[in-house]
C-alpha positions as CSV (number, residue, x, y, z in Angstrom):
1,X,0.0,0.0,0.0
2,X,1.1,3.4,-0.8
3,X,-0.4,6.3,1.2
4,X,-1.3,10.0,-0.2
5,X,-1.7,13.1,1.5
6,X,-2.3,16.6,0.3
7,X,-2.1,19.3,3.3
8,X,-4.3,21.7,2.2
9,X,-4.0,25.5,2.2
10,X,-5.6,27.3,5.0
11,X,-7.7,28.9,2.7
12,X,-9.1,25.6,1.1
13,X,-9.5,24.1,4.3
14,X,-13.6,24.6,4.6
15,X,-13.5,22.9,1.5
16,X,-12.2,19.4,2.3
17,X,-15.3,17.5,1.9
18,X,-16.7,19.2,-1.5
19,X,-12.5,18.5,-2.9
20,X,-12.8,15.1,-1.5
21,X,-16.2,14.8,-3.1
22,X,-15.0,15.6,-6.6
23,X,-11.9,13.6,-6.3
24,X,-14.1,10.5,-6.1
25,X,-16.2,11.7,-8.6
26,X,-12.9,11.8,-10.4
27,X,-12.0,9.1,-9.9
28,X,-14.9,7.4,-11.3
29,X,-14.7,9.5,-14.9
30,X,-11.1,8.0,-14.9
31,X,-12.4,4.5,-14.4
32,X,-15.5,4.7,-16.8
33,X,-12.7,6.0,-19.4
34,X,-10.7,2.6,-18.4
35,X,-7.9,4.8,-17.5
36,X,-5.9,1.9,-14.9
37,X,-6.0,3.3,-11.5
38,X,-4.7,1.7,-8.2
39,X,-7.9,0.9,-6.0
40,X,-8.4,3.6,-3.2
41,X,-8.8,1.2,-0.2
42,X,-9.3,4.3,2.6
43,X,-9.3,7.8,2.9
44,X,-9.9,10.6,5.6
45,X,-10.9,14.5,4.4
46,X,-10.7,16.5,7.6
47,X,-9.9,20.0,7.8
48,X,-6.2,20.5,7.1
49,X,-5.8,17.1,4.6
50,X,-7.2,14.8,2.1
51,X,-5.4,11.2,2.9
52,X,-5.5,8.6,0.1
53,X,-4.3,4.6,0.9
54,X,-4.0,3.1,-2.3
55,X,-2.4,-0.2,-3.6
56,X,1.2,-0.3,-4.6
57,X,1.3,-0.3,-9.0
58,X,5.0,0.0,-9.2
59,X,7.6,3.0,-9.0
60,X,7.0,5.5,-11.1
61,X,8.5,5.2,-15.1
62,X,11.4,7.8,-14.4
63,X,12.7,5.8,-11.3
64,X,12.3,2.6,-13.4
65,X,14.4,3.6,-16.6
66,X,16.0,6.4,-15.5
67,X,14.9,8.9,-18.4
68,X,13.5,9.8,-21.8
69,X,15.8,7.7,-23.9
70,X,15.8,4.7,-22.0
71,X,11.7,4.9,-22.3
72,X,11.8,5.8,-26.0
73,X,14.0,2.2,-26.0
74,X,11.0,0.2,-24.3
75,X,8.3,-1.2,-27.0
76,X,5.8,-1.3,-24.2
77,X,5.4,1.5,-22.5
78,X,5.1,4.1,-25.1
79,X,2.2,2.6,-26.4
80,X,0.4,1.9,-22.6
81,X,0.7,5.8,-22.0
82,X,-0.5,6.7,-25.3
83,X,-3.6,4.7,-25.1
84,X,-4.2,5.9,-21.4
85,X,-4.0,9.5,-23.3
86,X,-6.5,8.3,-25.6
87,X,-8.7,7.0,-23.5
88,X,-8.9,10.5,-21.3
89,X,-9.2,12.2,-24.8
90,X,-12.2,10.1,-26.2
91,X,-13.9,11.0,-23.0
92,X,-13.2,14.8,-23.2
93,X,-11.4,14.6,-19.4
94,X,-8.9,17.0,-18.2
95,X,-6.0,15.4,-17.2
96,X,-2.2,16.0,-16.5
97,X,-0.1,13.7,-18.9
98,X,3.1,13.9,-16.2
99,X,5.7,11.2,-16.9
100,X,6.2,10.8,-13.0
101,X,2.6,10.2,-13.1
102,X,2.1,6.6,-15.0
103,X,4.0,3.8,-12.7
104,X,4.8,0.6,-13.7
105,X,4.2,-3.0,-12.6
106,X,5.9,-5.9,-14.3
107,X,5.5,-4.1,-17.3
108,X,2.0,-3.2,-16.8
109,X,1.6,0.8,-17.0
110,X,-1.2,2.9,-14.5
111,X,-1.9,6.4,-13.9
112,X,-1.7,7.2,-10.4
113,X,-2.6,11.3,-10.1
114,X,-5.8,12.1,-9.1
115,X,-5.3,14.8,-7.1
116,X,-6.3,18.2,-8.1
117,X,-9.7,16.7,-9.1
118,X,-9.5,18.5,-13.5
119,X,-12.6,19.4,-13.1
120,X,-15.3,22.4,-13.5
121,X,-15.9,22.3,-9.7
122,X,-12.1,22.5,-8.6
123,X,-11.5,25.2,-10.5
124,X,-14.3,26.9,-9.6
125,X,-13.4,26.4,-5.5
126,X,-10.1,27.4,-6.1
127,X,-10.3,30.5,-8.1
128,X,-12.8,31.7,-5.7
129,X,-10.0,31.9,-2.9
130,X,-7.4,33.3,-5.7
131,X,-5.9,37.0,-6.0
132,X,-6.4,38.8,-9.5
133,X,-2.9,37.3,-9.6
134,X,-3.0,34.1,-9.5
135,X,-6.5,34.2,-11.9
136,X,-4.0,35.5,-13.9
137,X,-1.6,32.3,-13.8
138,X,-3.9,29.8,-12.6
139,X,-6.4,30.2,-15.8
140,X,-3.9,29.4,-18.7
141,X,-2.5,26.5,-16.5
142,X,-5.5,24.8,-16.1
143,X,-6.1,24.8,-20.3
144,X,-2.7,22.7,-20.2
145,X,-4.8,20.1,-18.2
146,X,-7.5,20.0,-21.7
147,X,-7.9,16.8,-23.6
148,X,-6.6,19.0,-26.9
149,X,-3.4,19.5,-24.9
150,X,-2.4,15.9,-23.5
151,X,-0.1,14.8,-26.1
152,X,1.8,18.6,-26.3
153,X,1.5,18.5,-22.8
154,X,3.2,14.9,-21.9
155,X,6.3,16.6,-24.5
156,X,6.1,19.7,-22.4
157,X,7.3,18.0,-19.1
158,X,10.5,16.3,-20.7
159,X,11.2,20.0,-22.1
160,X,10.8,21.3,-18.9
161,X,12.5,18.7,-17.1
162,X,15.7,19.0,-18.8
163,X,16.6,21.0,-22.2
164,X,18.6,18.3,-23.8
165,X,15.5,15.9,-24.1
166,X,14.9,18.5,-27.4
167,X,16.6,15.9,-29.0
168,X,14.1,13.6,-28.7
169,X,11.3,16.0,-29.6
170,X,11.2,15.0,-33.2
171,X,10.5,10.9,-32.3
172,X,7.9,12.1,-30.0
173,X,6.0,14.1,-32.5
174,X,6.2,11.6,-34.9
175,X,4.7,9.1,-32.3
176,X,2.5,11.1,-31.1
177,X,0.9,12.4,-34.5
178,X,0.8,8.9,-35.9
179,X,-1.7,8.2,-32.6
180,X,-3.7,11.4,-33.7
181,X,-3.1,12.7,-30.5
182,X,-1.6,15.8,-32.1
183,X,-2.2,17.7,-35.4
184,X,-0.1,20.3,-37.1
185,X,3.3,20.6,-38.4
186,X,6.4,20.1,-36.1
187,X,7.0,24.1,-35.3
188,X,3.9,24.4,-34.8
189,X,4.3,21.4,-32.0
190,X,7.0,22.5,-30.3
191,X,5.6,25.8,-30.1
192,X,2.8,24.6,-28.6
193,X,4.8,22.6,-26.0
194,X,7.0,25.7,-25.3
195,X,3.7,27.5,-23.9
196,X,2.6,25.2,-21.8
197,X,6.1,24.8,-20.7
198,X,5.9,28.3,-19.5
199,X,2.7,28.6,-18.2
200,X,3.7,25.4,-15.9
201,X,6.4,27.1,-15.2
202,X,5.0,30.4,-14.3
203,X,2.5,28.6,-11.6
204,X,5.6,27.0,-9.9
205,X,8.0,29.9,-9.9
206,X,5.1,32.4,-8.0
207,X,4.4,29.5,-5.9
208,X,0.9,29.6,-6.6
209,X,-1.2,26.2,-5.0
210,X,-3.5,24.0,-6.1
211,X,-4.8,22.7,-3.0
């Protein structure tokens, strides 16, 4: 078992029980899209924190290869993350396409992020707590989260993670566009990628919280 807790910020602190309401609600989209999921065997939404127990699916696929080339080497996992991408894309979910956010299990691939709840109701709790500020930052963010955006957005991360995984940008978009889960030409792409780059970015540099 792997336990999960988010200490909430003071200001989202009323809100524990509507956040842990739409997390299971979440949760359920996921599973109706046949996204793979550990099972949630207990939780606890008091006050200050929102505690998760969950079953153990493996380390996540950074700790287990050690980096984008050594994934781009595996003929299994590529194609596991791309259909989990899919499957939140077919069923029009907001989701964040994180590399540290698929583990893997004896070569079986699951998604294991399901907090912030992407949905219409989170953002709508949160921005109601938010400075003019972080409206400001928080609203392009949350488009990075769209279906439209998952497969610029899973790129993104390895950009943002460490320039010299550019050089794997090409494969990716060739990958990625043979899945349909991009469109366009390749500058076009990486532009793309490059903005939601920065407005991740942005978020974390001004410290501003999800939950």
């Amino acid at each position: 078992m792997i336990r999960k807790e988010t200490r909430l910020h003071r200001d989202l602190q009323r809100s524990s029980r509507d956040l842990d309401r739409l997390i299971r609600r979440y949760v359920g989209l996921l599973q109706e899209a046949r996204v793979p999921l550990p099972a949630i065997v207990r939780s606890e939404a008091e006050g200050e924190r929102l505690v998760y127990v969950c079953e153990y699916k493996g380390p996540n696929i950074l700790q287990a290869l050690e980096g984008l080339p050594e994934i781009l080497k595996d003929p299994a996992l590529l194609p596991q993350i791309f259909s989990i991408l899919q499957k939140a894309q077919e069923s029009h979910l907001n989701f964040d396409p994180h590399i540290k956010n698929f583990v893997v299990d004896q070569g079986v691939v699951s998604y294991v992020d399901f907090t912030p709840p992407w949905l219409p109701e989170y953002y709508e709790i949160r921005l109601s707590v938010a400075s003019s500020e972080e409206r400001e930052i928080l609203t392009p963010f949350y488009r990075c989260m769209e279906p439209e955006n998952l497969g610029y957005h899973f790129c993104s991360d390895f950009l943002k993670m460490d320039a010299a995984n550019l050089a794997f940008m090409p494969e990716l978009y060739r990958l990625l566009e043979k899945k349909g889960l991009i469109q366009g030409d390749y500058k076009g792409f990486l532009g793309r990628c490059e903005q939601i780059k920065n407005d991740e970015l942005r978020r974390e540099r001004n410290g501003v919280y999800l939950l």
